[in-house]
C-alpha positions in Angstrom: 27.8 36.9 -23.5 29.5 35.2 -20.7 31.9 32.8 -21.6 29.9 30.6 -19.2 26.5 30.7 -21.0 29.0 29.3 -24.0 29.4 26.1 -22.3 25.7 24.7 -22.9 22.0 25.4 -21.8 22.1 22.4 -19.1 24.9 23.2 -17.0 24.0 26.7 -16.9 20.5 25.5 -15.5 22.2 23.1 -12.9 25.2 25.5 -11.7 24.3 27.4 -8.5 26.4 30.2 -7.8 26.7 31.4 -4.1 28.8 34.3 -4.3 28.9 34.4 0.1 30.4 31.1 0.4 33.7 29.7 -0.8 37.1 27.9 0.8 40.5 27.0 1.7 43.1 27.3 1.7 43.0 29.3 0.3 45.4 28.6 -0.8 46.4 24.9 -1.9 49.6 24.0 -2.7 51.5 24.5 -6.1 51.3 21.0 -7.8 53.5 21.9 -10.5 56.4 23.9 -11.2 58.5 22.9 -14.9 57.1 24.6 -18.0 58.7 21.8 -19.9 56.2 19.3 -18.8 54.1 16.8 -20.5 56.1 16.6 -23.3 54.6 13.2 -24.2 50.8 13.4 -24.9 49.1 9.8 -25.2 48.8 8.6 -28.6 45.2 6.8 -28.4 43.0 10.5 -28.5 45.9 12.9 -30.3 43.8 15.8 -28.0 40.7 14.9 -29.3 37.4 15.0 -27.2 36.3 11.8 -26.1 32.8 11.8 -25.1 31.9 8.3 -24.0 28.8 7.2 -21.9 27.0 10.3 -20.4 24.0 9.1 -19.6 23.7 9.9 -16.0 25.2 6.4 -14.9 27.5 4.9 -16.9 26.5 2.1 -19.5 28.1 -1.1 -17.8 28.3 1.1 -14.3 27.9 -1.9 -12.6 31.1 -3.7 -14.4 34.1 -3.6 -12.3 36.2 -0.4 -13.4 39.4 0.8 -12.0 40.2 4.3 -11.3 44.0 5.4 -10.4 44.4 8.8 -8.4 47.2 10.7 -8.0 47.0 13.5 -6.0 48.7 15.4 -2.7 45.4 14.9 -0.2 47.0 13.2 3.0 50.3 11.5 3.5 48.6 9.3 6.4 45.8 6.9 5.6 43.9 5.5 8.6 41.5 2.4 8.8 38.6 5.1 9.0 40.0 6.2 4.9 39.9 2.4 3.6 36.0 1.8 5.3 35.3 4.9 3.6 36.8 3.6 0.4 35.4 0.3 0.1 31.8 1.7 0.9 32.4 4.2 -2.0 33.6 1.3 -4.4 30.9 -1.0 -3.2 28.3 1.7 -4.6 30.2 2.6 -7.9 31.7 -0.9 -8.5 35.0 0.9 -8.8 38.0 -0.1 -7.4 40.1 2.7 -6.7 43.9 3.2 -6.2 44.9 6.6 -4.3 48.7 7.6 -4.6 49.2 9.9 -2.5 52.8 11.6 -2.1 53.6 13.8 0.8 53.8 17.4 -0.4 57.9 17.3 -0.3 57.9 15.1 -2.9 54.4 15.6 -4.8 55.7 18.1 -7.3 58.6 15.8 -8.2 56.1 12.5 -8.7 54.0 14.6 -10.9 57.0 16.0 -12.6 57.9 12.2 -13.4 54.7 11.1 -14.6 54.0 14.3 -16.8 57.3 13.4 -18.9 57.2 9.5 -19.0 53.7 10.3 -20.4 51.9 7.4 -18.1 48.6 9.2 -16.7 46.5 8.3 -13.7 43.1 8.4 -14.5 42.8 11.7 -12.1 45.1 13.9 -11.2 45.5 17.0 -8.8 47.0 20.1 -9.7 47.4 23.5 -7.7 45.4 26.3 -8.5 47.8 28.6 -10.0 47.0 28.8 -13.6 49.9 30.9 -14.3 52.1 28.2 -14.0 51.6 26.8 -17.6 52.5 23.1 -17.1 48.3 21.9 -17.0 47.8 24.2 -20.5 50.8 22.6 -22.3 49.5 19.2 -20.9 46.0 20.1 -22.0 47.6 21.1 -25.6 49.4 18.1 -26.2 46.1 15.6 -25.3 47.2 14.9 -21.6 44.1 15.6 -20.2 40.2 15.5 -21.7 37.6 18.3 -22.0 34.8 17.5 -19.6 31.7 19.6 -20.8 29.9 16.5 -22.1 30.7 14.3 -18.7 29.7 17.4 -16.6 26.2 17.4 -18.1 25.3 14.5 -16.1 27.5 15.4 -12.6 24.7 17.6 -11.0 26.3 18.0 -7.8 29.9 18.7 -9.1 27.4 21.5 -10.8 25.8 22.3 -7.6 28.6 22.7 -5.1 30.9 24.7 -7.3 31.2 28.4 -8.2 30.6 29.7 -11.5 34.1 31.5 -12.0 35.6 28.0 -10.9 34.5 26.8 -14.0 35.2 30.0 -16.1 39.0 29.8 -15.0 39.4 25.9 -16.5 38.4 26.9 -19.4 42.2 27.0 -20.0 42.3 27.2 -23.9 39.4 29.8 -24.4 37.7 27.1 -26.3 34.6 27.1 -24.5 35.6 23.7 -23.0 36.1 23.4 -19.4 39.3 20.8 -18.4 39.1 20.2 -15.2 37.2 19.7 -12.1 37.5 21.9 -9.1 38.5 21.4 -5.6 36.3 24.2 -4.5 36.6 25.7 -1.0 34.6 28.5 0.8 35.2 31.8 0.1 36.4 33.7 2.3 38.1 37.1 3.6 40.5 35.2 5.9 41.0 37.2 9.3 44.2 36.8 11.6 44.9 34.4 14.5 47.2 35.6 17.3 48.3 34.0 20.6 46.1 34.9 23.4 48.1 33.9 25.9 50.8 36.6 24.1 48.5 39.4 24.4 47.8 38.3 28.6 51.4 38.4 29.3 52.2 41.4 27.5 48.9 43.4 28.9 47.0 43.6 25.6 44.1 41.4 26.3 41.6 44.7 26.3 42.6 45.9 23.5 41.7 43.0 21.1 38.3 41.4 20.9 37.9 38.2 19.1 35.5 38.3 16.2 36.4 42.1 15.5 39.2 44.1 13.5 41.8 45.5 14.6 43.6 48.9 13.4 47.1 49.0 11.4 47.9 51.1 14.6 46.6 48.5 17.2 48.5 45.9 15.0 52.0 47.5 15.3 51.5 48.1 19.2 50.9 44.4 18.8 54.0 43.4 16.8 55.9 45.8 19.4 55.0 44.0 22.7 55.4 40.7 21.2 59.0 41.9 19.4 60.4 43.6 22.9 58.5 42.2 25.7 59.0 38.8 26.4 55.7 37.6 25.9 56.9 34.2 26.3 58.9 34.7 29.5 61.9 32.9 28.4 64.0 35.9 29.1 65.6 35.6 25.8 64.9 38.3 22.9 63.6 35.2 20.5 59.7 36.2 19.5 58.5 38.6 16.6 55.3 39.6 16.2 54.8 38.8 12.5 54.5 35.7 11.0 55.5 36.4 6.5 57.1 33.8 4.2 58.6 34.7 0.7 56.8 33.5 -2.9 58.1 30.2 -4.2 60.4 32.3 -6.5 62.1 33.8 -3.1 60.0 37.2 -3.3 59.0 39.4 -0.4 55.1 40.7 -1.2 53.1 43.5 0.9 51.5 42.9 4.1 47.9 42.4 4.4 47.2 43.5 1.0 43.3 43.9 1.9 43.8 46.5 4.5 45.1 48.8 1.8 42.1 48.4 -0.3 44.2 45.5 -2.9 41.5 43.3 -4.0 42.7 41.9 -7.4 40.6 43.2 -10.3 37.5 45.2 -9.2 35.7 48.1 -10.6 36.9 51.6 -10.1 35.3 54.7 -12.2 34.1 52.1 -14.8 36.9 50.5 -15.7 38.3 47.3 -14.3 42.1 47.7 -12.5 43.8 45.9 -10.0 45.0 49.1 -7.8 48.4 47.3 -7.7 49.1 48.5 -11.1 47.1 52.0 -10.9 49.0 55.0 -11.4 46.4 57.1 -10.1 46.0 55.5 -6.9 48.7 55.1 -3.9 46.7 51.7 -2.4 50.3 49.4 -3.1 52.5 52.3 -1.8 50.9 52.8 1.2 51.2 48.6 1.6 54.3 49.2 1.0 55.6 51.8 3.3 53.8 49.7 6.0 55.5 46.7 5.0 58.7 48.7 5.3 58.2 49.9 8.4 57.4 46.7 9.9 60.6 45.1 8.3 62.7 48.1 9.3 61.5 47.9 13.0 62.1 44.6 13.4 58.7 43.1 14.0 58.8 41.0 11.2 60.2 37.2 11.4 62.9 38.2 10.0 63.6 34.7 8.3 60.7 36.6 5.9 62.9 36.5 2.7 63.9 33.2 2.5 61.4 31.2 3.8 58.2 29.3 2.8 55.1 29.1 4.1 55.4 25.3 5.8 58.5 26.8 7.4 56.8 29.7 8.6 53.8 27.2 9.4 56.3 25.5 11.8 57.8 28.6 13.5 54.3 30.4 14.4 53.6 26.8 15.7 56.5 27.0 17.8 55.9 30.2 19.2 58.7 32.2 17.5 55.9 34.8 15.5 52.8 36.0 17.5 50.3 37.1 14.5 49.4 35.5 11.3 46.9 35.4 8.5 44.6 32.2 8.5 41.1 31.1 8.2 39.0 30.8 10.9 37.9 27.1 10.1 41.8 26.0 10.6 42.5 28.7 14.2 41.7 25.0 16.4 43.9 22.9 14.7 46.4 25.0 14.7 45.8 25.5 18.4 46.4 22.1 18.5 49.6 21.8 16.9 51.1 24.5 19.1 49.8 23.2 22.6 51.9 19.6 21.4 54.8 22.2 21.9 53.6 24.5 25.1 50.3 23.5 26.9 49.8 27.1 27.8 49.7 27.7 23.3 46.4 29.6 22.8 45.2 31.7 19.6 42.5 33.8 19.4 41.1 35.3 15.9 40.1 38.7 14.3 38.5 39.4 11.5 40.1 41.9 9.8 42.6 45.0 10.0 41.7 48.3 9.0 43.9 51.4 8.1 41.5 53.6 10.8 38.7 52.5 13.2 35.4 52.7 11.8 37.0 51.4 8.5 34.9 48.3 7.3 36.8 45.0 6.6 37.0 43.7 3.4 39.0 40.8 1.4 39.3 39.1 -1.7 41.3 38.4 -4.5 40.3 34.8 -4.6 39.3 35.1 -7.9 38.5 30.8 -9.4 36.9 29.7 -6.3 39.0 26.5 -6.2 42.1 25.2 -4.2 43.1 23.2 -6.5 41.7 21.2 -9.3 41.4 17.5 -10.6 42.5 17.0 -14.6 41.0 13.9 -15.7 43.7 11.7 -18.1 43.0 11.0 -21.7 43.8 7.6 -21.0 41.3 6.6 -18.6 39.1 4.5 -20.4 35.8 5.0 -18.7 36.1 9.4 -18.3 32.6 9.3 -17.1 32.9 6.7 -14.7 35.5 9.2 -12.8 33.6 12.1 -13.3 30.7 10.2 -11.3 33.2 9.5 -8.4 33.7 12.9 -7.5 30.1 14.1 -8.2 28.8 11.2 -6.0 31.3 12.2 -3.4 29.6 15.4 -3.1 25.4 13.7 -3.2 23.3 13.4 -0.3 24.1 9.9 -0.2 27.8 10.4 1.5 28.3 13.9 1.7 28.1 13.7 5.3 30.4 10.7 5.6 33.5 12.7 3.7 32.8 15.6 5.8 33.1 13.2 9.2 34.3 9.6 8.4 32.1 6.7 8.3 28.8 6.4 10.1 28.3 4.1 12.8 32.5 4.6 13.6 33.2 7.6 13.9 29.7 9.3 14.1 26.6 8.6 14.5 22.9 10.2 14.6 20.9 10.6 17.8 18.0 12.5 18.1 18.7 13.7 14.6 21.7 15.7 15.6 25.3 14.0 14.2 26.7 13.4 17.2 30.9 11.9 17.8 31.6 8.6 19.1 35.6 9.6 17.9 38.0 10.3 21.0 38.9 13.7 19.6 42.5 12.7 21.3 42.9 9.8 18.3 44.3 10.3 14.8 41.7 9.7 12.6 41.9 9.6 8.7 40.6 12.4 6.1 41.7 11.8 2.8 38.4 12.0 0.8 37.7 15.1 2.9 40.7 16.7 0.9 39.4 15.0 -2.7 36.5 17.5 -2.7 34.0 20.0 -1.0 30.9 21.3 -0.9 31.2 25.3 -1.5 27.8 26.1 0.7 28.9 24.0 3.6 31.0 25.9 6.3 30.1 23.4 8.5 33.1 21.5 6.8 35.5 23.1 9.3 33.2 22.2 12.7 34.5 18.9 13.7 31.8 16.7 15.8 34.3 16.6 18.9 33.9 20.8 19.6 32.3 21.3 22.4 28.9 23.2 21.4 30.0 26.7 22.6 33.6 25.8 20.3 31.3 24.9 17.9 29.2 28.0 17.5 32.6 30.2 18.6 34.1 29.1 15.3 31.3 29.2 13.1 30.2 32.4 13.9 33.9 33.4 13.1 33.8 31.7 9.7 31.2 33.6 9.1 32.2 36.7 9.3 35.0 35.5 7.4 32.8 34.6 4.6 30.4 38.0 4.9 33.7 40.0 4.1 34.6 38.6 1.0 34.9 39.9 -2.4 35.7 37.5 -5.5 38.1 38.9 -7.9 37.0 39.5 -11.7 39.5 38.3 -13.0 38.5 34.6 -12.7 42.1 33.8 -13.0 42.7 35.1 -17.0 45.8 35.0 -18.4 46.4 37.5 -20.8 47.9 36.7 -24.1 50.4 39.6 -23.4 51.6 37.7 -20.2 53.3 35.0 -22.3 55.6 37.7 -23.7 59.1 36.6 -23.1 60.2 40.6 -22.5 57.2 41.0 -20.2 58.0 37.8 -18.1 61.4 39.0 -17.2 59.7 42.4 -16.5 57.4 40.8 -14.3 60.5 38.7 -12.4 62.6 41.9 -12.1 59.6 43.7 -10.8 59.2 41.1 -7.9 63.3 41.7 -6.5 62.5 45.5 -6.7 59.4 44.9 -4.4 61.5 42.9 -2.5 64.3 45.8 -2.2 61.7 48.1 -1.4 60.1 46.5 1.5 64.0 46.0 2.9 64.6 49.4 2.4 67.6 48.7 -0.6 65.0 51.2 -3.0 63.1 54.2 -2.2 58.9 54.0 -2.0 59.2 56.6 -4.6 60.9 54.7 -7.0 57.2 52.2 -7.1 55.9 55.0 -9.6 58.7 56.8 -10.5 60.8 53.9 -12.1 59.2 50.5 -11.7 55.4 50.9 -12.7 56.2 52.9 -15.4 58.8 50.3 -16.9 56.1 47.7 -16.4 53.8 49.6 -18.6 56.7 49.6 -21.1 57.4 45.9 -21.3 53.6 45.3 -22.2 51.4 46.7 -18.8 49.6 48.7 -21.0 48.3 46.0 -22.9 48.0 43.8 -20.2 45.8 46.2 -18.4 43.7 46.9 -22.2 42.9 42.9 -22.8 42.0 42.0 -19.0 39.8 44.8 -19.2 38.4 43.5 -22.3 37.9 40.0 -20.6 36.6 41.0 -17.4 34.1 43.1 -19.7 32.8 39.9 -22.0 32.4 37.8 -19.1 29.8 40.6 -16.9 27.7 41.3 -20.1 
């Protein structure tokens, strides 16, 4: 039985599962890094379930109650952000206190308040569960288990995925610890400068809303290497945008391309090809990845970067070709024209090893980018449930999707229409508290013009037609805590890294290094994610 029909007959019935639609970002940023962390549970619930009030609203709702938030959603707030607040409080009766450190600083501030053991009431954390600092917090009574409060937040139930809730179910105890940040889905595609492929007479060649081939791509990341696209005379462009892992790691391009989706299904059995000694999916990745590096026609800050730094450097027109979502291609259009008016991206959807190849992504296995823990010392647990399950009703849906009504939208003729200047800063933090995972809509701003407006949605839509979740629902493994396999896994990551810079052989991928990694514990790895993946699809 699915570990999700384990949580209780009423959510079950409430949870919709759209298995086209998801989001961002994917990829959020890491809110945690020290496996040392919450050292100091609170005293008052010793990691005991606290079920308080869930009777749809609260007992006493309409008393006063105060809700602190800490969590890396905006380092800007605008007057739009506070009208938006005080509407939210007026409804709730909450008075609500948002500290919101910019993301330089975020993982030190949560750091700080993880060891002084001094919670906010809710709290945002990244969504890589393999960083253990959220389970040893959840162990020592930081945060609460949420089944009981959940059973009365039907739209937190709604608008989130299944294996969202699956992967929070952190201790395998059948309770689920936090709340998701869910984002659409997707099989992100590739934005590249338009205005690149004009000057460097590639324009025919690549048609927006279609793949391109691994072929096509290199004759791409050629021109834009050795032909001036940006007719400064100077040899100062590349055609690849690629940042290292926070641990300084180089990993494969486009994974996707080569047929790396995560854990899938392959003659029966669940794999992730990665680790597959029967296929060659990760060696062809990376022999392309080599050859890219080798020619040249990869930033070739690559190994020591991070992604805002490479962020910054595609913005400034120093890479020509990157991997994105559709929903973000405008405002990073945006960003780059503040540098170079004639700054203009374009978007396709995929890249394929051969033409006729059909485009596929995934890996995006919990649905979530990002999730809020909600503190064992917040008083009233269902009151903060209710805030971020009212922030995704009917009632103001549409007002965190595009500010306040009446100021910076407004209905006419039943259409939302923008009275915003699209040229003026306006404020979206609650649009980064949580999301709707059926609404791509999310990404249209009100200012597009109509034709923008349908350009980009059809574009997220492809981008959410070629997606494939993951089956892993992001499991850990007992085996993956093993001290001998962890190094393993570390030392694995510089010999990627070598390979892709040409300091190893290809060969050596399953000669020496896969074959070592089923030696530290791959074996059993591989045996009890296939047993997981196999409870959880009965």
């Amino acid at each position: 039985m699915r570990a999700w029909k384990r949580i209780g007959t009423l959510i079950l019935t409430l949870v919709l599962l759209s298995v086209t639609l998801a989001g961002c970002g994917s990829g959020g940023e890491d809110a945690a890094s020290d496996n040392n962390a919450a050292t100091n549970p609170p005293d008052k619930t010793e990691g005991t379930e606290q079920k308080g009030d869930v009777t749809g609203k609260a007992e006493g709702a309409k008393e006063k109650y105060a809700i602190s938030v800490l969590g890396n959603v905006g380092v800007e707030r605008f007057p739009e952000d506070e009208l938006l607040e005080k509407k939210i409080e007026e409804e709730l009766n909450l008075d609500i206190t948002i500290e919101m450190p910019p993301g330089s600083s975020y993982l030190e501030r949560l750091q700080l308040m993880l060891t002084s053991g001094e919670y906010s009431d809710l709290v945002l954390f990244g969504d890589d569960l393999k960083d253990t600092v959220f389970v040893d917090a959840v162990k020592n009574g930081a945060f609460l288990p949420l089944n009981d409060y959940l059973e009365n937040a039907p739209n937190l139930m709604k608008y989130s995925y299944e294996t969202s809730w699956e992967a929070l179910q952190v201790l395998k105890d059948g309770k689920i610890y936090g709340i998701p940040r869910t984002s659409i889905a997707r099989a992100d595609g590739y934005m590249i400068r338009q205005d690149w492929l004009d000057k460097v007479g590639l324009s025919s060649d690549v048609k927006e809303g279609e793949p391109i081939t691994l072929a096509q791509l290199e004759e791409i990341a050629e021109a834009f290497t050795h032909d001036d696209p940006d007719g400064n005379g100077a040899a100062d462009t590349y055609g690849l945008y690629a940042f290292a892992t926070p641990d300084g790691a180089m990993e494969v391009l486009y994974p996707w391309t080569f047929g790396l989706l995560g854990w899938q299904e392959y003659d029966g059995k669940y794999m992730d090809l990665k680790y597959s000694l029967d296929h060659d999916n990760f060696e062809r990745a990376l022999e392309f990845s080599n050859k890219m590096w080798k020619a040249g026609l990869v930033d070739p800050d690559w190994p020591t970067i991070q992604r805002t730094a490479a962020d910054d450097r595609f913005k400034k027109g120093i890479t020509g070709f990157r991997t994105e979502f559709a929903g973000h291609m405008l405002n990073n259009q945006k960003g780059g024209r503040e540098l170079n008016p004639d700054y203009t991206l374009s978007y396709v959807t995929g890249i394929t090893e051969k033409e006729g190849d059909p485009v596929i992504g995934g890996q995006y296995s919990t649905g979530y980018w990002g999730f809020w823990g909600v503190s064992s010392q917040a008083e009233k647990p269902e009151r903060v449930v209710e805030l971020l399950d009212y922030m995704l009703s009917d009632a103001i849906w549409d007002e965190v999707k595009y500010g306040p009504k009446g100021v910076t939208w407004e209905e006419q003729n039943g259409e939302k229409v923008s009275i915003w200047d699209p040229e003026k800063k306006t404020g979206n933090v609650f649009r980064n508290f949580i999301r709707r995972n059926d609404d791509p809509e999310f990404f249209l701003s009100l200012t597009l013009a109509p034709e923008e407006r349908t350009r980009l949605g059809n574009l997220i839509d492809n981008c959410i037609k070629n997606f494939t979740f993951a089956k892993d629902r992001g499991y850990r493994p007992p085996i993956a805590d093993d001290p001998k396999f962890i190094e393993y896994e570390k030392n694995m990551e510089v010999q990627i890294t070598k390979i892709i810079v040409g300091d190893l052989p290809i060969n050596d991928w399953k000669e020496k290094i896969l074959p070592g990694w089923y030696e530290a514990g791959g074996e059993e790895y591989i045996k009890q994610m296939q047993e997981y993946i196999e409870s959880q699809e009965k």
